[in-house]
C-alpha positions as CSV (number, residue, x, y, z in Angstrom):
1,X,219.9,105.4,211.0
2,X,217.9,104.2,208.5
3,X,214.8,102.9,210.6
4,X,214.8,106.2,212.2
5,X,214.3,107.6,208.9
6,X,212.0,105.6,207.8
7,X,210.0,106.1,211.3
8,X,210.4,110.1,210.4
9,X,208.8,109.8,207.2
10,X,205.6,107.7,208.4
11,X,205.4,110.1,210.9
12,X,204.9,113.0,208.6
13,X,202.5,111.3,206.9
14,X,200.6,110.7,209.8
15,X,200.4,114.1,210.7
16,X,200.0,115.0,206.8
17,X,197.2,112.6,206.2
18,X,195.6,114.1,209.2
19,X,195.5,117.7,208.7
20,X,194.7,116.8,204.7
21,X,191.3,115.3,205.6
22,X,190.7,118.6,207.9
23,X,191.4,120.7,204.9
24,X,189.3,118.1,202.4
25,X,186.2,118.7,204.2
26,X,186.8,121.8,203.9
27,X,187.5,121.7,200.1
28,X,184.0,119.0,199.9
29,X,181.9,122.1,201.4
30,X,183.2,124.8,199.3
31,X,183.0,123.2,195.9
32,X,180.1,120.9,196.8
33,X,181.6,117.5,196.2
34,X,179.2,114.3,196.0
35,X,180.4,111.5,198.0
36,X,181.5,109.9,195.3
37,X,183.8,112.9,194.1
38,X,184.9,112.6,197.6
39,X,186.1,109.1,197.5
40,X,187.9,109.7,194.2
41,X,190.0,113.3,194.7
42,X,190.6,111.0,198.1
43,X,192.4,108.7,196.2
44,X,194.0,110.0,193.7
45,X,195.4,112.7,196.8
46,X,196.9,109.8,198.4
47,X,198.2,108.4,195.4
48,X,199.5,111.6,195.1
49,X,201.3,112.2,198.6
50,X,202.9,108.2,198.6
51,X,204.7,109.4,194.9
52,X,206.0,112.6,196.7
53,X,207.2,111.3,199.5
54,X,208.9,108.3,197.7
55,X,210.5,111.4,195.3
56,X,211.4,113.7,198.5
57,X,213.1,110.7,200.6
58,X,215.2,109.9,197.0
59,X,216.5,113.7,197.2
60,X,217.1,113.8,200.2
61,X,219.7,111.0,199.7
62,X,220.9,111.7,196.7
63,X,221.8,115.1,198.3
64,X,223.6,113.7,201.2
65,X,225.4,111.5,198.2
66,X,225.9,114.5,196.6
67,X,227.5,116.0,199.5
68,X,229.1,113.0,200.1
69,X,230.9,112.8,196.7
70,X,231.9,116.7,196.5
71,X,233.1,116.5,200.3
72,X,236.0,114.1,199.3
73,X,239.7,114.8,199.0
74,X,239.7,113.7,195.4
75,X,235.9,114.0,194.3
76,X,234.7,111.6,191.1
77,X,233.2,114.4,188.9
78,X,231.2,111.6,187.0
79,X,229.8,110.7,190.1
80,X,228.6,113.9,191.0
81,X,227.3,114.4,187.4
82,X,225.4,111.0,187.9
83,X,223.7,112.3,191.5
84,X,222.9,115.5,189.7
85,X,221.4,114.3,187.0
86,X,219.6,112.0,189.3
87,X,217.8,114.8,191.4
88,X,216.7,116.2,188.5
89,X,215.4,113.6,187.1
90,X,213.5,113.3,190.7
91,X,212.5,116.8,190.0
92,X,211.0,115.5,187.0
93,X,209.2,113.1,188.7
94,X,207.5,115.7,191.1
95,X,206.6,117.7,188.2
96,X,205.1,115.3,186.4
97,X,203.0,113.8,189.2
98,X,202.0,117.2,189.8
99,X,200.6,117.3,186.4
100,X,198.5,114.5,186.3
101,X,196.9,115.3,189.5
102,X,195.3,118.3,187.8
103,X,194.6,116.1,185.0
104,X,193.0,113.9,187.3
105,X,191.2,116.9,189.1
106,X,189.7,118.2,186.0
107,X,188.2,114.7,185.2
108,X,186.8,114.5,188.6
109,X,185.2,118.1,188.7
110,X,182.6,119.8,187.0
111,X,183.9,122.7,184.9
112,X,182.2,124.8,187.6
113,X,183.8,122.8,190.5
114,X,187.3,123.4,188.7
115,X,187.4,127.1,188.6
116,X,186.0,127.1,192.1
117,X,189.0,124.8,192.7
118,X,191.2,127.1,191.3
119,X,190.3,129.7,193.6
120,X,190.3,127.8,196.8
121,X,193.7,127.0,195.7
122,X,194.7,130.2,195.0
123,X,193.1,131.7,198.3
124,X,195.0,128.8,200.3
125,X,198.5,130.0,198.3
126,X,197.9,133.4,200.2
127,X,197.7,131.6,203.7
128,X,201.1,129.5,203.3
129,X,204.2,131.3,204.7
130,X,206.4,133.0,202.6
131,X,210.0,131.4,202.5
132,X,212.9,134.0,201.8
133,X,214.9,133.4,198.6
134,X,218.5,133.5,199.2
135,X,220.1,136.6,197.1
C-alpha cells in the first residue's frame, strides 16, 4: 500500500512539474525574466514543490493516524494530542516554506518584476476554482 503511494505522489509531480513549466514560460514572458532569473525562480520552485509534497504526504498520514487513534474503542487522548500537534506543526512547515519562497522571489526580481509578479499572481488567484467552505 505503501509503494502505491509512493507511485501516486511521483505521479503528481510528474504531471505538476509538467504543467509548472507551461505556466513558467508563461510567467518568463510577462515579467521579462533573463535566463538566468529563469534558472534560479526554477530552482528555488522545485525546492519549493519537493518540501510540500514531503509536508502534504506527512498529513495525510498523520490524519489517517489521527483517524486511526480517535476510531478506537478506548482512544489514547495523548496520542491524539501528539498527531494533532504534529499536523500543525506540518502546517507550520508549509507556512514557513511559503514565506521564504517570497523571500526568495523578491531577491530574484527587480522591484519592477515583483509587483508585476504580484499581479500575475493575483490575476492567476481569479482563474483557480472556488472550493465551497463547509458552514
Amino acid at each position: 500500500m505503501k509503494k502505491l503511494g509512493v507511485l501516486l505522489i511521483v505521479l503528481f509531480l510528474g504531471v505538476f512539474f509538467a504543467i509548472s513549466a507551461e505556466q513558467n514560460a508563461g510567467m518568463k514572458e510577462y515579467l521579462g525574466l533573463s535566463d538566468y532569473q529563469e534558472q534560479k525562480m526554477n530552482i528555488m520552485n522545485e525546492l519549493c514543490r519537493t518540501q510540500d509534497s514531503i509536508c502534504l504526504a506527512n498529513l495525510r498520514e498523520l490524519r489517517r493516524d489521527l483517524f486511526d487513534e480517535a476510531g478506537k474503542d478506548n482512544p489514547d487522548a495523548d496520542k491524539i494530542n501528539e498527531i494533532a500537534n504534529e499536523i500543525g506543526a506540518q502546517h507550520s512547515m508549509l507556512t514557513l516554506c511559503l514565506v521564504n519562497q517570497i523571500r526568495e522571489i523578491k531577491k530574484i526580481l527587480t522591484k519592477e518584476q515583483f509587483v508585476k509578479f504580484n499581479e500575475y499572481r493575483q490575476q492567476s488567484k481569479g482563474k483557480r476554482p472556488v472550493q465551497s467552505k463547509p458552514k
